[in-house]
DSSP file (Angstrom, degrees, kcal/mol; ACC not computed):
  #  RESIDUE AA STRUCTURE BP1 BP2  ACC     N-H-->O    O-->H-N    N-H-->O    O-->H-N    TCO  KAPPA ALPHA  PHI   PSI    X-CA   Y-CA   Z-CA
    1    1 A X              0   0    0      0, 0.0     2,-0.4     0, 0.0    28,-0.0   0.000 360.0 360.0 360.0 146.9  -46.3  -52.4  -27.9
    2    2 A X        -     0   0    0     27,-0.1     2,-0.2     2,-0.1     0, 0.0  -0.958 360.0-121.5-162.8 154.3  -49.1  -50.0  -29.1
    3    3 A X  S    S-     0   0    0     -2,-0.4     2,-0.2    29,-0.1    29,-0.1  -0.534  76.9  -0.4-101.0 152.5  -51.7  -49.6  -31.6
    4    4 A X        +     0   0    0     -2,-0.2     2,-0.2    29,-0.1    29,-0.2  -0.604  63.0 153.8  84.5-160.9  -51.9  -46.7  -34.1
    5    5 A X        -     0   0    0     -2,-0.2    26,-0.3    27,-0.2     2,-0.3  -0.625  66.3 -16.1 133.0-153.8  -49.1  -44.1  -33.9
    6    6 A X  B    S-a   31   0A   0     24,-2.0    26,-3.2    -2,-0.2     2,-0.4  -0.329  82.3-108.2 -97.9 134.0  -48.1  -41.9  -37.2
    7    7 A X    >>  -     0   0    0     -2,-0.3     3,-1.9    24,-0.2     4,-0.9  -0.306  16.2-126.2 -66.2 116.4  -49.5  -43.5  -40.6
    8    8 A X  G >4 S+     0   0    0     -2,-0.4     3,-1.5     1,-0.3    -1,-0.2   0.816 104.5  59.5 -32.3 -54.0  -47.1  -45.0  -42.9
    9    9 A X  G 34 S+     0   0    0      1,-0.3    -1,-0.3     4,-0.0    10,-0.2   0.829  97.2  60.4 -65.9 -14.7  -48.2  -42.9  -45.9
   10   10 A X  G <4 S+     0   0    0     -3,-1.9     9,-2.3     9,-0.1    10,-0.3   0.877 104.7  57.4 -73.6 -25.9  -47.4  -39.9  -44.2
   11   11 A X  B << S-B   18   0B   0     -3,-1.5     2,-0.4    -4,-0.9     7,-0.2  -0.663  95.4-100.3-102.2 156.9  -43.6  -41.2  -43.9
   12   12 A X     >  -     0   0    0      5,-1.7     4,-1.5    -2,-0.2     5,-0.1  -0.665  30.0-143.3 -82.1 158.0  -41.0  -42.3  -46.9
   13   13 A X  T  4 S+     0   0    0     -2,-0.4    -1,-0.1     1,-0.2    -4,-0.0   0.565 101.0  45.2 -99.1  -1.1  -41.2  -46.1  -46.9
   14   14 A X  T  4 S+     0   0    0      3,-0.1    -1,-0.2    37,-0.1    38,-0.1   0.760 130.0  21.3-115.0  -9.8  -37.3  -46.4  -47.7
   15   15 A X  T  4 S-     0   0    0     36,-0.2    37,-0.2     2,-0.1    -2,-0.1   0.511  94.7-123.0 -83.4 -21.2  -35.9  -43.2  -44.7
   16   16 A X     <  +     0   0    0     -4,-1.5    10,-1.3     1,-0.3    -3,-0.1   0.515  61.3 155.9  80.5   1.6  -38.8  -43.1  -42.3
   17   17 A X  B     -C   25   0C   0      8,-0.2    -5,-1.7     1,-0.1     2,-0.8  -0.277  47.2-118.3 -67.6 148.2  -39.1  -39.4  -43.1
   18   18 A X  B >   -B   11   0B   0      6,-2.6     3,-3.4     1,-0.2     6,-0.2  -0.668  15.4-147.7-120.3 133.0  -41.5  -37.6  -42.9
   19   19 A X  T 3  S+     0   0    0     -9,-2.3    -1,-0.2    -2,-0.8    -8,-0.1   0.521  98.4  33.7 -63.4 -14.0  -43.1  -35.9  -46.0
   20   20 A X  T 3  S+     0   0    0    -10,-0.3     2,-0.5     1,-0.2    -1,-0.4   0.311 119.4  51.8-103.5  15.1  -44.4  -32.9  -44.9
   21   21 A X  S X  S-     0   0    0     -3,-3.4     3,-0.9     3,-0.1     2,-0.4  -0.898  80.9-152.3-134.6 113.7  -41.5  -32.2  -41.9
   22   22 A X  T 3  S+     0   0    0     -2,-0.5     3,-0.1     1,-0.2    -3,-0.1  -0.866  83.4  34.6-112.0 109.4  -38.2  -32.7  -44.3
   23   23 A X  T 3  S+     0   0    0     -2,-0.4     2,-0.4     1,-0.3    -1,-0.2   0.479  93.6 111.7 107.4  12.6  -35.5  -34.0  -41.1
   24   24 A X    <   -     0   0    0     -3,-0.9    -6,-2.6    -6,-0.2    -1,-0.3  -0.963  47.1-170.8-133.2 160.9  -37.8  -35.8  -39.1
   25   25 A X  B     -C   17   0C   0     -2,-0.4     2,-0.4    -8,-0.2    -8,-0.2  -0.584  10.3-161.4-126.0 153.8  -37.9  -39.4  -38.7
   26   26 A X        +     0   0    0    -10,-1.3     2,-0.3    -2,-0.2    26,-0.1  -0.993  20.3 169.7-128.2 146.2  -40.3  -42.1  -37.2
   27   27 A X    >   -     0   0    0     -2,-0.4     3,-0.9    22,-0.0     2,-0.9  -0.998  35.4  -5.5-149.9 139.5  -39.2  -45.3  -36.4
   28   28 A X  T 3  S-     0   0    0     -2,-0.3     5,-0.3     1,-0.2    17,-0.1  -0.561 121.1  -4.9  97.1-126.3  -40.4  -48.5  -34.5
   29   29 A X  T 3  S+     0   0    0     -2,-0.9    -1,-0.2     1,-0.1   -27,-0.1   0.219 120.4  73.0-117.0   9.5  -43.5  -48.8  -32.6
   30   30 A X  S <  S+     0   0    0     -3,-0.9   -24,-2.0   -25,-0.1    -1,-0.1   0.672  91.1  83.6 -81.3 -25.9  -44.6  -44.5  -33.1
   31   31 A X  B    S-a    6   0A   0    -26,-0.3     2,-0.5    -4,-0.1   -24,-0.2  -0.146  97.5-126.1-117.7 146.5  -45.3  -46.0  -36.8
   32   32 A X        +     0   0    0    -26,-3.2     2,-0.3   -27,-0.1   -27,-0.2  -0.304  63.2 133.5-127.5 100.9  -48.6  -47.5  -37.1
   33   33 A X        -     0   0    0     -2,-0.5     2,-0.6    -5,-0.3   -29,-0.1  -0.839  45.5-146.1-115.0 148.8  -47.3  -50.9  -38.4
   34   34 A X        -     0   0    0     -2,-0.3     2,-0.4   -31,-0.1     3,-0.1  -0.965   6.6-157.9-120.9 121.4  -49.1  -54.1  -36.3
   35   35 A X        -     0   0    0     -2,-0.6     4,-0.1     1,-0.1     3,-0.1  -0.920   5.9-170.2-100.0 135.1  -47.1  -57.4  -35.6
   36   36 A X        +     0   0    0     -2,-0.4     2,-0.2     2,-0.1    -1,-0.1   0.796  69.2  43.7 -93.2 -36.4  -50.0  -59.7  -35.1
   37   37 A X  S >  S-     0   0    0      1,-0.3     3,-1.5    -3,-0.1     4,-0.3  -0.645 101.7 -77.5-130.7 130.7  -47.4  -62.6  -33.9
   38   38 A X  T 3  S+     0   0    0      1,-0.2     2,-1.9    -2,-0.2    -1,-0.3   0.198 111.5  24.9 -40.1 163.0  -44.5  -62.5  -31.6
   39   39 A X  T 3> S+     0   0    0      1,-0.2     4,-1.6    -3,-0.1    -1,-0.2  -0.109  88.4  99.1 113.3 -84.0  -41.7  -61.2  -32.8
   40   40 A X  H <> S+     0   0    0     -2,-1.9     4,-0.8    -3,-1.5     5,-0.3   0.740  81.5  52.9 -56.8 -27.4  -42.8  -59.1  -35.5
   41   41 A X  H  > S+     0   0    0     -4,-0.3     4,-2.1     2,-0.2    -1,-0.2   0.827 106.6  54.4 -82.7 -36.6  -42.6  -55.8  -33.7
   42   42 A X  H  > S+     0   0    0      1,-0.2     4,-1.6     2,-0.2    -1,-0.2   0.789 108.9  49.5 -65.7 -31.0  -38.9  -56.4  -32.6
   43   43 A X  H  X S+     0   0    0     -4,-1.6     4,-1.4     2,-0.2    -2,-0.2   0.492 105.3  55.7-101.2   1.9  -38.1  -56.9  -36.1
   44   44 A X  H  X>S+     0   0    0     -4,-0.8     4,-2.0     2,-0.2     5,-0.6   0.751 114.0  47.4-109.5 -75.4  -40.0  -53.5  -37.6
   45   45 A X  H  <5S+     0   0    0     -4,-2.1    -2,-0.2    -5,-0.3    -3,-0.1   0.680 103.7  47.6 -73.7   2.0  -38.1  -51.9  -35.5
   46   46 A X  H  <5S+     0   0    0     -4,-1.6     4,-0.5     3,-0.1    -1,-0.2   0.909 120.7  49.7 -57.3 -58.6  -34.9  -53.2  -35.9
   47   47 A X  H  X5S+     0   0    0     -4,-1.4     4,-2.0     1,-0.2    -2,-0.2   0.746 112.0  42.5 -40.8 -44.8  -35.9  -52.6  -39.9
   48   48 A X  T  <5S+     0   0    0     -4,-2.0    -1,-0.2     1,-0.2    -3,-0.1   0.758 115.5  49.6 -86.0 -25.3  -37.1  -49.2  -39.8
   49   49 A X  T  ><S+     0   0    0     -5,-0.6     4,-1.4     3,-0.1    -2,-0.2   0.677 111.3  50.7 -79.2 -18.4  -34.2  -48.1  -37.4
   50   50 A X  H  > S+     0   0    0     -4,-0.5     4,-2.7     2,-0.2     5,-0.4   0.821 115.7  40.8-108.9 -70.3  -31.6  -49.7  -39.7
   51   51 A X  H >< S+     0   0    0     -4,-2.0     3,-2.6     1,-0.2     2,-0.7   0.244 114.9  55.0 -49.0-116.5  -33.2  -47.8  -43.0
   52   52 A X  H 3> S+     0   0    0      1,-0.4     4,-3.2     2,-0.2     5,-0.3   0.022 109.4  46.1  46.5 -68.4  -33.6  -44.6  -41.0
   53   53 A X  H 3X S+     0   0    0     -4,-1.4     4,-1.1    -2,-0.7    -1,-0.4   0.778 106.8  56.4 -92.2  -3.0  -30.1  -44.8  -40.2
   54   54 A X  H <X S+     0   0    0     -4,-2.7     4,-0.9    -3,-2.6    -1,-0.2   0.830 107.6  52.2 -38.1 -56.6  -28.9  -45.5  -43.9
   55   55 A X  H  > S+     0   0    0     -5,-0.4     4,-0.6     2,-0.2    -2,-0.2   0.850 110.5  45.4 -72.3 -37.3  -30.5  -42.6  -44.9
   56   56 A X  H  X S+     0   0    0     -4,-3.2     4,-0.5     1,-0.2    -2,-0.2   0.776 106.3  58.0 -50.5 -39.8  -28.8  -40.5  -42.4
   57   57 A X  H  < S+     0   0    0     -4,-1.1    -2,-0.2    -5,-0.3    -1,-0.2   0.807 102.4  57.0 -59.8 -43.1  -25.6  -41.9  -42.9
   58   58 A X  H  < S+     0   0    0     -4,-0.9    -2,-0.2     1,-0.2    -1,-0.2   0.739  94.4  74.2 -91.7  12.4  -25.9  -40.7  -46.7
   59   59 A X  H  <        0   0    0     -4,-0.6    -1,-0.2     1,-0.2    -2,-0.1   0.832 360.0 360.0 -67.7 -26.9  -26.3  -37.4  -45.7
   60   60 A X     <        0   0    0     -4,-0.5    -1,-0.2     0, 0.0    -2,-0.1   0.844 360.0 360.0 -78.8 360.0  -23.2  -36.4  -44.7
């Protein structure tokens, strides 16, 4: 687990992309999203990995 990493407004909140670098993605625990509670951390990155790869998927 670790605190900080790259700030949610910098990325879109439904690909994980990131708005000024168009084709790169952040996902997981790089993001700086905080699960206070057990749990939570597993399930933001399951979340953010699962859009991420939605949006990749409608690329082709």
């Amino acid at each position: 687990m670790t605190l900080g990493g790259v700030d949610t407004n910098e990325l879109s909140s439904r690909t994980m992309e990131a708005r000024k670098v168009p084709g790169l993605y952040f996902i997981g625990e790089v993001m700086d999203v905080t699960g206070w509670l057990g749990g939570y951390n597993f399930q933001w990155a399951w979340a953010s990995a699962w859009a991420c790869a939605q949006a990749l998927a409608e690329q082709k």
